[in-house]
DSSP file (Angstrom, degrees, kcal/mol; ACC not computed):
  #  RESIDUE AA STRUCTURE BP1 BP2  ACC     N-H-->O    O-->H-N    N-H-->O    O-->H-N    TCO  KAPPA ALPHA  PHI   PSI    X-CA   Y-CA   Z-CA
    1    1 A X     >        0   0    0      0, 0.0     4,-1.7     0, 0.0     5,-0.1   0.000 360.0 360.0 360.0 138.3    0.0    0.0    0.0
    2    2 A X  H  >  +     0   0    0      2,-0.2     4,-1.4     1,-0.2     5,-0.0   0.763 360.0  53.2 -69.8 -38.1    1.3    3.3   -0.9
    3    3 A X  H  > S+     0   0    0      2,-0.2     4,-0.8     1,-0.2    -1,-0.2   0.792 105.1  54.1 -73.7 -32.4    0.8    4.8    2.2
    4    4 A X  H >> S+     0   0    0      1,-0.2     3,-3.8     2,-0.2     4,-2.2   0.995 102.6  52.2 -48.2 -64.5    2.5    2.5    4.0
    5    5 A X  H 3X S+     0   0    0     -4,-1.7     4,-2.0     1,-0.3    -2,-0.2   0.833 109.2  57.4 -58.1 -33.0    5.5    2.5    2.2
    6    6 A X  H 3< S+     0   0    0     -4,-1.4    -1,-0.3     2,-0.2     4,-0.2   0.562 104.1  47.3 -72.5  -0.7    5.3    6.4    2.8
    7    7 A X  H XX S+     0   0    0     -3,-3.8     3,-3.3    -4,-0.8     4,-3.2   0.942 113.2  56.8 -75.5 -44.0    5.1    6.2    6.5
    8    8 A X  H 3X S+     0   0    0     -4,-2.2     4,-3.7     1,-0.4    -2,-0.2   0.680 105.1  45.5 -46.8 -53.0    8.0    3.8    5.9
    9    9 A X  H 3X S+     0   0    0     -4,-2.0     4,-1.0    -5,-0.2    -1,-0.4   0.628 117.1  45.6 -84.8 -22.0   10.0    6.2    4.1
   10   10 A X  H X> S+     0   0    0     -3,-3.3     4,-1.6    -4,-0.2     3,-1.6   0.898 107.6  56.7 -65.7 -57.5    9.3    9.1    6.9
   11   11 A X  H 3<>S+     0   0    0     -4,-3.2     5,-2.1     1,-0.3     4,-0.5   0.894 108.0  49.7 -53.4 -30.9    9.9    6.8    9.5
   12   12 A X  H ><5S+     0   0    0     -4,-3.7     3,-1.1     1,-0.2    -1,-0.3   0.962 109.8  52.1 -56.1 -40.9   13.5    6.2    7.8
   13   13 A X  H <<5S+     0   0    0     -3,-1.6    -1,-0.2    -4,-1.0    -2,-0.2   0.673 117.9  30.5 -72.6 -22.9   14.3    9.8    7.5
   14   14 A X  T 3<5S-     0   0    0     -4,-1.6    -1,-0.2    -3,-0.2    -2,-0.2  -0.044 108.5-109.2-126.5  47.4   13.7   10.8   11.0
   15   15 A X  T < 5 +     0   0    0     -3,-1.1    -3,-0.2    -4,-0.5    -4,-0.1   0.897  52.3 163.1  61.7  57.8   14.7    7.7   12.8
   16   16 A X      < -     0   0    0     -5,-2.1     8,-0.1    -6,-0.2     3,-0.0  -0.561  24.7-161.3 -96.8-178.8   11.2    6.4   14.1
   17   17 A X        +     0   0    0     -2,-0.1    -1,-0.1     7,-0.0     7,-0.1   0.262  52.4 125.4-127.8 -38.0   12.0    2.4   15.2
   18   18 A X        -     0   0    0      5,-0.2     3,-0.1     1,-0.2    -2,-0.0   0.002  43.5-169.3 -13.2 159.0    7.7    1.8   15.0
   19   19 A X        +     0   0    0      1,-0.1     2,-0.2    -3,-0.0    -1,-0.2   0.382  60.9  74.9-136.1 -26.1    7.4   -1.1   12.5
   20   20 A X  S  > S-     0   0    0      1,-0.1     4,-0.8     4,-0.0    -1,-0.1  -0.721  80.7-129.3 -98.4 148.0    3.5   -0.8   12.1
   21   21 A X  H  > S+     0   0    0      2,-0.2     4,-2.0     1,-0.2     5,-0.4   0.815 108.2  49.1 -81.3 -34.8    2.0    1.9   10.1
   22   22 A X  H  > S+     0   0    0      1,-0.2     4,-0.8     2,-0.2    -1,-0.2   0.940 110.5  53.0 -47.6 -64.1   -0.5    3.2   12.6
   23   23 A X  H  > S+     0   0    0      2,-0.2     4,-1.8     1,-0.2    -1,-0.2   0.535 115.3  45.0 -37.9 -34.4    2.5    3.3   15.4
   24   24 A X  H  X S+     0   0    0     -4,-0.8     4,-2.2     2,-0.2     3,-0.5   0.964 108.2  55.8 -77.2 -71.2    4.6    5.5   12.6
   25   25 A X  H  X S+     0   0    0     -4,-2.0     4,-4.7     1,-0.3    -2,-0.2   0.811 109.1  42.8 -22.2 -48.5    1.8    7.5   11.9
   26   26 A X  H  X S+     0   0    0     -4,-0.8     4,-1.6    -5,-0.4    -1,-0.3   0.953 116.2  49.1 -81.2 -35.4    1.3    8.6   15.7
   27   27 A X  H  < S+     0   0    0     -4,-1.8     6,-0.3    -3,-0.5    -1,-0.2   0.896 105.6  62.1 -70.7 -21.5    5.4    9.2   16.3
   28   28 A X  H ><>S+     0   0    0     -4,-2.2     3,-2.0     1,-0.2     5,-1.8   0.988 112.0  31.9 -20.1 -83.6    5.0   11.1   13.2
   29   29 A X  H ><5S+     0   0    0     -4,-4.7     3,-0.7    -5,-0.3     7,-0.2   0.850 115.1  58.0 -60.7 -23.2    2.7   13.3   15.1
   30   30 A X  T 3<5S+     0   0    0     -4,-1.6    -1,-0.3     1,-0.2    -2,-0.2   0.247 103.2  49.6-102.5  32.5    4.3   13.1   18.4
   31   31 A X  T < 5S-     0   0    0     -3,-2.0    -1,-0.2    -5,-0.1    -2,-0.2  -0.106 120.1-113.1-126.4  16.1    7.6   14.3   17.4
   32   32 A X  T < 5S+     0   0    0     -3,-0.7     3,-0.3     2,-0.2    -3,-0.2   0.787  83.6 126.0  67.9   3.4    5.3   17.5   15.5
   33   33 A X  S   <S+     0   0    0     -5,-1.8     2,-0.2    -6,-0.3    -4,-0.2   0.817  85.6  12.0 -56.5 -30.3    6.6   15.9   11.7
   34   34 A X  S    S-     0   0    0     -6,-0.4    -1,-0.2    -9,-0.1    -2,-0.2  -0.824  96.7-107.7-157.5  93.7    2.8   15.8   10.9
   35   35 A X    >>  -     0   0    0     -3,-0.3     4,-1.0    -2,-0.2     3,-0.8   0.064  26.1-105.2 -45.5 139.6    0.0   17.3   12.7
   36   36 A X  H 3> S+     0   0    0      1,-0.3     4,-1.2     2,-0.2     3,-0.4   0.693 118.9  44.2 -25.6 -40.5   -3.0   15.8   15.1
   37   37 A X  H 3> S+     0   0    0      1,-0.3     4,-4.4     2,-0.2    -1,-0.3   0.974 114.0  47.8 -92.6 -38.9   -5.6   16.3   12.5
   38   38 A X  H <> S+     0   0    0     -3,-0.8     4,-0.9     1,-0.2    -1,-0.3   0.620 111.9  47.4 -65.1  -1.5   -3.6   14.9    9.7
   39   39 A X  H  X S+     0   0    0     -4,-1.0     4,-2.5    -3,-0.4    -1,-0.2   0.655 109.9  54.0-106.9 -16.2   -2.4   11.9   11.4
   40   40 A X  H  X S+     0   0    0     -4,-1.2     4,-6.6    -5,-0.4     5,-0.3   0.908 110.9  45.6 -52.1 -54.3   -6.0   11.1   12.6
   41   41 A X  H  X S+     0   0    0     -4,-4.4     4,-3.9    -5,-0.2    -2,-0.2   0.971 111.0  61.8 -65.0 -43.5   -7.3   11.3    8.8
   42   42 A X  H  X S+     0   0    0     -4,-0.9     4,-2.3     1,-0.2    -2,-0.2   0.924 109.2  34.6  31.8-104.7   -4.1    9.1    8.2
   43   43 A X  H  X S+     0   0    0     -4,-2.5     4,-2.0     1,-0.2    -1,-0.2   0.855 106.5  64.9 -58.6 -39.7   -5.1    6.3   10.2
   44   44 A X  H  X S+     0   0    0     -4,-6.6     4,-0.6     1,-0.2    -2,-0.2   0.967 114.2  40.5 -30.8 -56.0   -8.9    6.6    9.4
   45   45 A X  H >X S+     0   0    0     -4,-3.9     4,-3.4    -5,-0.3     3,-1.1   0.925 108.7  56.1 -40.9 -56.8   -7.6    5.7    5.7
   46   46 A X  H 3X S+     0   0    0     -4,-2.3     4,-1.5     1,-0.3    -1,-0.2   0.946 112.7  39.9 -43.6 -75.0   -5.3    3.4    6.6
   47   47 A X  H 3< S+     0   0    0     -4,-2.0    -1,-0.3     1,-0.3     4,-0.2   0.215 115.3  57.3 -86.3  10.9   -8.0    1.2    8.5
   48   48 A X  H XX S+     0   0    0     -3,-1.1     3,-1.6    -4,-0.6     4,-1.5   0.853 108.6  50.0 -33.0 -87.8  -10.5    2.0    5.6
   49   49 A X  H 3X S+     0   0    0     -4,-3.4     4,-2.3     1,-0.3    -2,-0.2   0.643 109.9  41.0  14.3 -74.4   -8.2    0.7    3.5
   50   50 A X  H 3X S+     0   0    0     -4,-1.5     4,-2.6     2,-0.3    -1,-0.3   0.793 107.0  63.0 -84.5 -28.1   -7.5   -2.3    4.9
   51   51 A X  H <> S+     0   0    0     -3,-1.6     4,-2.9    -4,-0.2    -2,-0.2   0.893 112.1  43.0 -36.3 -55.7  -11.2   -3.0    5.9
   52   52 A X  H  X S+     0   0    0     -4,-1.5     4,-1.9     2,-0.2    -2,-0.3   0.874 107.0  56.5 -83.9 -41.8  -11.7   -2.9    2.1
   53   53 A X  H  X S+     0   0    0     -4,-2.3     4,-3.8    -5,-0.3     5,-0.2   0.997 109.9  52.1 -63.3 -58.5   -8.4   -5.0    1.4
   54   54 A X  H  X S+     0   0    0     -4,-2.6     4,-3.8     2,-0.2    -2,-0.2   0.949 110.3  45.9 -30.6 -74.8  -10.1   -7.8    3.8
   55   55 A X  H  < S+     0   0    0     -4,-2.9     4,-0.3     1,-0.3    -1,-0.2   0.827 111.1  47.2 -69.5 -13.3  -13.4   -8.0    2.2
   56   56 A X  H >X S+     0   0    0     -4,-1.9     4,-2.8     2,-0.2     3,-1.9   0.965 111.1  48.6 -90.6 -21.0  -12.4   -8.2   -0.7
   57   57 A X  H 3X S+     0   0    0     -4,-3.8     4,-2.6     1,-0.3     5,-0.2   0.984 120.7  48.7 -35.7 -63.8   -9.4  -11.3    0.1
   58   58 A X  H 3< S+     0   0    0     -4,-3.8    -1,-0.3     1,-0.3    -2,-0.2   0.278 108.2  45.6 -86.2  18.5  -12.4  -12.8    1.8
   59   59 A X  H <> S+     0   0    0     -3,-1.9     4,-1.6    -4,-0.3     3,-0.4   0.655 113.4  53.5-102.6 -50.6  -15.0  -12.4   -1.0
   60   60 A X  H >X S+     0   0    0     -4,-2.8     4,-3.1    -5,-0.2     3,-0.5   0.960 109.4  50.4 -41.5 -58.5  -12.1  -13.8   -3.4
   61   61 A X  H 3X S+     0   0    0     -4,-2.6     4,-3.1     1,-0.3    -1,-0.2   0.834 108.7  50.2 -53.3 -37.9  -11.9  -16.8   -1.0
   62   62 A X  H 3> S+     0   0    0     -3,-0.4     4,-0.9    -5,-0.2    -1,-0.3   0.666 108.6  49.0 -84.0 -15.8  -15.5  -17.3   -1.1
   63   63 A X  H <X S+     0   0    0     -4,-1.6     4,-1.3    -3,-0.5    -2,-0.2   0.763 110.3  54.7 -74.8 -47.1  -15.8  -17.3   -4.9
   64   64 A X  H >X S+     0   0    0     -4,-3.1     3,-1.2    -5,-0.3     4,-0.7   0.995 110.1  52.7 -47.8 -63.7  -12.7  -19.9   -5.0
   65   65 A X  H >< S+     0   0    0     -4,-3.1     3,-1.0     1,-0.2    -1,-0.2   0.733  99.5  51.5 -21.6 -67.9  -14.8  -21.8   -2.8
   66   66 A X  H 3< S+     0   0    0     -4,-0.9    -1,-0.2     1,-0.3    -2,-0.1   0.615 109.2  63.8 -60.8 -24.5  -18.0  -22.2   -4.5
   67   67 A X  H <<        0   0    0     -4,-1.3    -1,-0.3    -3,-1.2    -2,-0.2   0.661 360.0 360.0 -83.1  -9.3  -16.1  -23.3   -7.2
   68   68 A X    <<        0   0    0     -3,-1.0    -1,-0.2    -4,-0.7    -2,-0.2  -0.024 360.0 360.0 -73.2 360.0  -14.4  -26.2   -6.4
């Protein structure tokens, strides 16, 4: 995910150690790299995102299924 790889690429540039995107996101904010409202919208996305990445793995899975 593209935003992943861009926490990823902050967290390299100003030393975060976090390994999960949420956890970058928030040292993000609490070292003032990214402000409170943008790291909020941030993570809303993120866990949008990933909501959506889920159903659809597990709608894929259930179509494999029915086909077999």
């Amino acid at each position: 995910m593209l935003l992943s790889i861009a926490c990823e690429f902050l967290s390299l540039e100003y030393h975060i150690t976090q390994i999960n995107t949420i956890e970058r996101i928030k040292e993000l904010n609490n070292r003032n790299i990214i402000d409170k409202k943008f790291a909020t919208e941030l993570i809303e996305s993120f866990d949008t995102l990933l909501s959506i990445r889920l159903k659809s793995m597990l709608e894929s899975k259930e179509l494999s299924e029915e086909t077999i």
